[in-house]
C-alpha positions as CSV (number, residue, x, y, z in Angstrom):
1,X,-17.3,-3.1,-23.0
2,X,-16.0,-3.1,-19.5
3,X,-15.0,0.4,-18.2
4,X,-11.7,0.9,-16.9
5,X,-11.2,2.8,-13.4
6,X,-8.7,5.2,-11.9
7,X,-8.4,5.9,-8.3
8,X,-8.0,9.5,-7.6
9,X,-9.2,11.7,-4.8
10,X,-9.6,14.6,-7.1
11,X,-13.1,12.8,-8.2
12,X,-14.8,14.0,-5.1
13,X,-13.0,17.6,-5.1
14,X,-14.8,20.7,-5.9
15,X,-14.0,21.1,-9.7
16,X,-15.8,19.5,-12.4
17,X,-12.0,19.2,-13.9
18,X,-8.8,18.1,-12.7
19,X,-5.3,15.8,-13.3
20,X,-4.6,12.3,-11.9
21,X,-1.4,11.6,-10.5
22,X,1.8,10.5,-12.6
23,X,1.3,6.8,-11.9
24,X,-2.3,6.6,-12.8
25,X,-1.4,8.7,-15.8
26,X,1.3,6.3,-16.9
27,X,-1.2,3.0,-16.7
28,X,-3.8,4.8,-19.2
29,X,-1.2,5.9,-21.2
30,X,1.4,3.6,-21.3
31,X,-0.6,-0.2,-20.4
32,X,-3.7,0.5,-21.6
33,X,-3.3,3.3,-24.4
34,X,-6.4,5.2,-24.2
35,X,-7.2,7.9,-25.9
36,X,-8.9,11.1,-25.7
37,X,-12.7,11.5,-25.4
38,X,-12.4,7.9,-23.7
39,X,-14.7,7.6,-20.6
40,X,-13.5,5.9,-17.5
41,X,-14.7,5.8,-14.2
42,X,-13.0,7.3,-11.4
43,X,-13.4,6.6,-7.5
44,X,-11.7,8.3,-4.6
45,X,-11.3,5.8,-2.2
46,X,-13.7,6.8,0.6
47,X,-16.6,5.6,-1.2
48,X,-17.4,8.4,-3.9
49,X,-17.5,7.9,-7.6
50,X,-18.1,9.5,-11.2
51,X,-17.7,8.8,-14.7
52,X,-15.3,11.5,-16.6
53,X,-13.8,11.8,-20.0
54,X,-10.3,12.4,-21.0
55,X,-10.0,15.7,-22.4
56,X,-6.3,15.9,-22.4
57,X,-3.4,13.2,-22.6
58,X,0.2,13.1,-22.3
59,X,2.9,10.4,-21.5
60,X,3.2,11.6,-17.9
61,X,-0.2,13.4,-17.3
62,X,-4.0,12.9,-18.2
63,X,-6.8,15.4,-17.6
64,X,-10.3,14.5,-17.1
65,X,-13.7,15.8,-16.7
66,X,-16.7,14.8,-14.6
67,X,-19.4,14.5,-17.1
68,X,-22.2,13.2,-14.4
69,X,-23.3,13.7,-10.3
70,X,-20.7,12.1,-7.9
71,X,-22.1,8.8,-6.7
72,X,-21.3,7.2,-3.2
73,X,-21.1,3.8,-2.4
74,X,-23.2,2.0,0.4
75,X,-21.1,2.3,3.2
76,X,-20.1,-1.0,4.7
77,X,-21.0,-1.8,8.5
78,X,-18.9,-5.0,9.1
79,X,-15.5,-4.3,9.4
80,X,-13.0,-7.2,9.3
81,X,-9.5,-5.7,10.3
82,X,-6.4,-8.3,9.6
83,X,-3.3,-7.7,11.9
84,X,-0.7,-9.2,9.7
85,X,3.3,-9.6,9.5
86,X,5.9,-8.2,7.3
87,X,6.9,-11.6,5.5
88,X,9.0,-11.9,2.1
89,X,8.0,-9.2,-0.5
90,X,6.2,-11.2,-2.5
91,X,4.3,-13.8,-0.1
92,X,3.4,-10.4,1.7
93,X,2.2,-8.9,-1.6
94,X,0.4,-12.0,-2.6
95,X,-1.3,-12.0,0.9
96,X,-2.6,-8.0,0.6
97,X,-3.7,-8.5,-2.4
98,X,-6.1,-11.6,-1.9
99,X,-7.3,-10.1,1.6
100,X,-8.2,-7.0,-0.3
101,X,-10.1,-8.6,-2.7
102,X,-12.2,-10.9,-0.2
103,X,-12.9,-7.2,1.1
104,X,-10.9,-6.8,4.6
105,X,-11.4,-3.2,5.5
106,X,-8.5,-2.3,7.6
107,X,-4.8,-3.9,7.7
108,X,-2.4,-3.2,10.8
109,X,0.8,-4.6,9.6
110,X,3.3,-5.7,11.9
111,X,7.4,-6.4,12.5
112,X,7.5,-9.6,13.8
113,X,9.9,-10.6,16.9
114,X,10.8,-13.7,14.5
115,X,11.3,-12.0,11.4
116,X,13.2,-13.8,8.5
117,X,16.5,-12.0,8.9
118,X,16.1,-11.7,4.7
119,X,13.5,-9.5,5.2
120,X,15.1,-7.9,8.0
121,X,17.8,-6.8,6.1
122,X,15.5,-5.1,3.2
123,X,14.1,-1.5,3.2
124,X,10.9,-2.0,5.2
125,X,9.7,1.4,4.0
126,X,9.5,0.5,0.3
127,X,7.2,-2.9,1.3
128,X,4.9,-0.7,2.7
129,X,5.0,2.3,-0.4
130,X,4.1,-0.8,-2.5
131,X,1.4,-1.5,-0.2
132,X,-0.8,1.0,-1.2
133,X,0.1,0.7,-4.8
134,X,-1.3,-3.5,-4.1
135,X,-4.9,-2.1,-2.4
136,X,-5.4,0.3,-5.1
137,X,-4.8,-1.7,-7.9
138,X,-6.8,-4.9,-6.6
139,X,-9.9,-1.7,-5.4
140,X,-9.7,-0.8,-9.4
141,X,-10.0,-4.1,-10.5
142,X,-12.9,-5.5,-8.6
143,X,-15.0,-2.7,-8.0
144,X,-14.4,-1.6,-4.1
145,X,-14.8,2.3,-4.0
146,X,-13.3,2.1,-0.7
147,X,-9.3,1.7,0.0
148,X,-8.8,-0.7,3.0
149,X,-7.1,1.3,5.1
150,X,-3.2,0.8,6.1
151,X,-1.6,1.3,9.3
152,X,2.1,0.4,10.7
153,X,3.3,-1.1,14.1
154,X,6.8,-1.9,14.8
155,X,6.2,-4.8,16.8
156,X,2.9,-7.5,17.4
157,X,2.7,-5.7,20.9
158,X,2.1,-2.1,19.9
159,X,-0.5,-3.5,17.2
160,X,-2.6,-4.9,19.9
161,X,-2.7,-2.0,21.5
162,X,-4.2,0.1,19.0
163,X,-7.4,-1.7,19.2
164,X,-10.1,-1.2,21.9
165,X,-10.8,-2.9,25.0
166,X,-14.0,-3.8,23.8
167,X,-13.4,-5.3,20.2
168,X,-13.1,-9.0,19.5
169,X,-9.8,-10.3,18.4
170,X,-8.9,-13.9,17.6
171,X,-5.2,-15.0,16.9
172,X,-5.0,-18.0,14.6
173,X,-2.2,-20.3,15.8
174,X,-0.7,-24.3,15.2
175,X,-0.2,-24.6,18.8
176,X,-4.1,-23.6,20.0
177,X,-6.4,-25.9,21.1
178,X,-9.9,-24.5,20.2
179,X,-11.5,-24.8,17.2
180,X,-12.3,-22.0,14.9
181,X,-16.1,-21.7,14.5
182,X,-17.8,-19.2,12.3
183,X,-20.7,-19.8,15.0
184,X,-19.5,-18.1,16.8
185,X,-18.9,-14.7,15.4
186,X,-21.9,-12.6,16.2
187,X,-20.0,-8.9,16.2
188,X,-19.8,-6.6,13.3
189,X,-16.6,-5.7,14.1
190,X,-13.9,-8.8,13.9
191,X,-10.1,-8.8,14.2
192,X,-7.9,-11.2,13.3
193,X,-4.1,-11.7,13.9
194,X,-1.7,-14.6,12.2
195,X,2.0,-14.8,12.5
196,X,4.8,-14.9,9.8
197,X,7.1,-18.1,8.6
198,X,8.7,-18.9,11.9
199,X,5.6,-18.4,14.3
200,X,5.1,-16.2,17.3
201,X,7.6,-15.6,19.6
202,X,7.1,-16.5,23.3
203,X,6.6,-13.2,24.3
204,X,4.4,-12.2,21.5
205,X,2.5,-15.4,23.2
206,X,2.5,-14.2,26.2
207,X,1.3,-10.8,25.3
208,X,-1.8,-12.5,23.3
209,X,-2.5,-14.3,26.4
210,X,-1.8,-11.4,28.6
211,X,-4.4,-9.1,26.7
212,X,-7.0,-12.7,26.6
213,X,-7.2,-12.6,23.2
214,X,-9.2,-15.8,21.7
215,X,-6.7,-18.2,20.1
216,X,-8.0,-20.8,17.5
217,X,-6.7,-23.5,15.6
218,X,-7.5,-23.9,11.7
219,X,-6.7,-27.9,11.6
220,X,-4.5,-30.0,11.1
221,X,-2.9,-28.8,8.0
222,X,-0.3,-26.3,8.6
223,X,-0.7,-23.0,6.6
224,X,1.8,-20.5,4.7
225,X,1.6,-16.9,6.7
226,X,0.2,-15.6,3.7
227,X,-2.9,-18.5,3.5
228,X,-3.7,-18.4,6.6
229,X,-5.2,-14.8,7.3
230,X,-6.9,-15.3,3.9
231,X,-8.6,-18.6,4.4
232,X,-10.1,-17.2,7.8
233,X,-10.9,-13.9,6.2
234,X,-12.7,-16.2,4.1
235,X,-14.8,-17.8,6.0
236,X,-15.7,-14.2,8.2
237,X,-16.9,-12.3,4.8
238,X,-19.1,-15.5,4.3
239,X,-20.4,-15.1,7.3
240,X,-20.9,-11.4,7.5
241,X,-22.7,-12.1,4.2
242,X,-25.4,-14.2,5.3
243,X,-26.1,-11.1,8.2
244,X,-29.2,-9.3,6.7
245,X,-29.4,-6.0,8.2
C-alpha cells in the first residue's frame, strides 16, 4: 500500500513530536480520512525526511510522531531555473505544476509588459499564495523532498537581473532564428525564460538582447505560454539525466 506524505518543516525540528499545519491537517482528515496509529511519511522541503504516526486527530489539527532517524535526500547538482510569466490562473497553474513535476528547481515568476489586462485586473498576490500550495502538492505526490523554490519580479527586466553574470540563460521565442539544441547544453546550471499569450514586448526584446542572452526557436509550431517552458524543461532534465557524475 502506497504511503501518503505531508510536507511539514517540523519533520526536521528538534522534537521527536509536533503538529502540521491547518491545511495539511484538513487533507488527512477531511480528503483522505486517516485515522490514528496511521503512518505517513513526512518531508520538509529542503531535502530531509521521516516516517511518523498519528497519535492525535482532529478536524483542524493532526499530531504526529517520528518513529525512525531523519533521512535526507541526495542533493541535486543540476539546477534548471524557469523564469516564467504571470498568465491566466489556471494556464499558469497548469504550467507550475507540470514544470514541478519534470523537477525544475527554482521558478522566478514575472509581470509581463504585455500582460492580458484579465489578469491584470486580478489579485496578483493570491496567484502566487496558490503557488506554493501547486509545488507542494505536486512534491507530495511524486516523491521530490525538495520544494522548487519561488521567487517574484515585477517586471521581465528586474528578473534578469537577479541572475549572475556568469550563468547561461536562453529565452525561447517565435521570432528567433537559431535552433534549440540540447547539444549544446554542457552547464549544470541552465536558465530558461518564455513569454506569456501576447509575446515579449519590444523592450523586454531589447533588454534580452541588451544583457546577450541566447535566443532560440522551438519550430515551427507555435506553443501556448504554458507548453512552451515545459516542453524545453523537458528536453534539459533529459539531458541532465544522461550526465553521470
Amino acid at each position: 500500500m502506497r504511503i501518503h506524505r505531508v510536507y511539514c518543516k517540523l519533520v526536521s525540528g528538534p522534537n521527536d513530536e509536533f503538529s502540521l499545519d491547518e491545511s495539511q491537517s484538513q487533507h488527512l482528515v477531511r480528503a483522505l480520512r486517516l485515522k490514528e496509529g496511521t503512518i505517513i511519511e513526512i518531508f520538509d522541503g529542503h531535502g530531509y525526511f521521516a516516517k511518523c504516526k498519528i497519535i492525535s486527530i482532529s478536524k483542524t489539527n493532526c499530531d504526529v510522531v517520528r518513529i525512525e532517524e531523519l533521512k535526507k535526500s541526495a542533493t541535486c547538482h543540476q539546477i534548471l531555473t524557469a523564469v516564467i510569466p504571470i498568465i491566466k490562473a489556471s494556464n499558469f497553474n497548469f504550467m507550475l505544476q507540470k514544470l514541478s513535476e519534470i523537477g525544475v528547481n527554482k521558478f522566478v515568476i514575472y509581470k509581463p509588459q504585455l500582460i492580458d489586462q484579465s489578469v491584470a485586473k486580478k489579485n496578483i498576490t493570491k496567484l502566487l499564495d496558490k503557488s506554493k500550495e501547486v509545488v507542494i502538492n505536486v512534491c507530495k505526490q511524486c516523491g521530490n523532498n525538495f520544494l522548487p523554490s519561488l521567487a517574484f519580479e515585477n517586471s521581465l527586466k528586474d528578473a534578469i537581473s537577479s541572475f549572475k553574470s556568469s550563468e547561461i540563460i536562453y529565452t525561447f521565442d517565435t521570432a528567433a532564428e537559431e535552433y534549440f539544441n540540447q547539444d549544446e547544453l554542457k552547464n549544470d546550471h541552465i536558465s530558461i525564460i518564455t513569454g506569456p499569450e501576447s509575446g515579449f514586448s519590444e523592450d523586454e526584446i531589447n533588454e534580452l538582447s541588451n544583457k546577450k542572452i541566447n535566443f532560440r526557436y522551438l519550430g515551427d509550431n507555435v506553443l501556448r505560454s504554458e507548453t512552451a517552458p515545459i516542453f524545453v524543461a523537458a528536453l534539459i532534465k533529459n539531458y541532465f539525466g544522461k550526465i553521470k557524475k
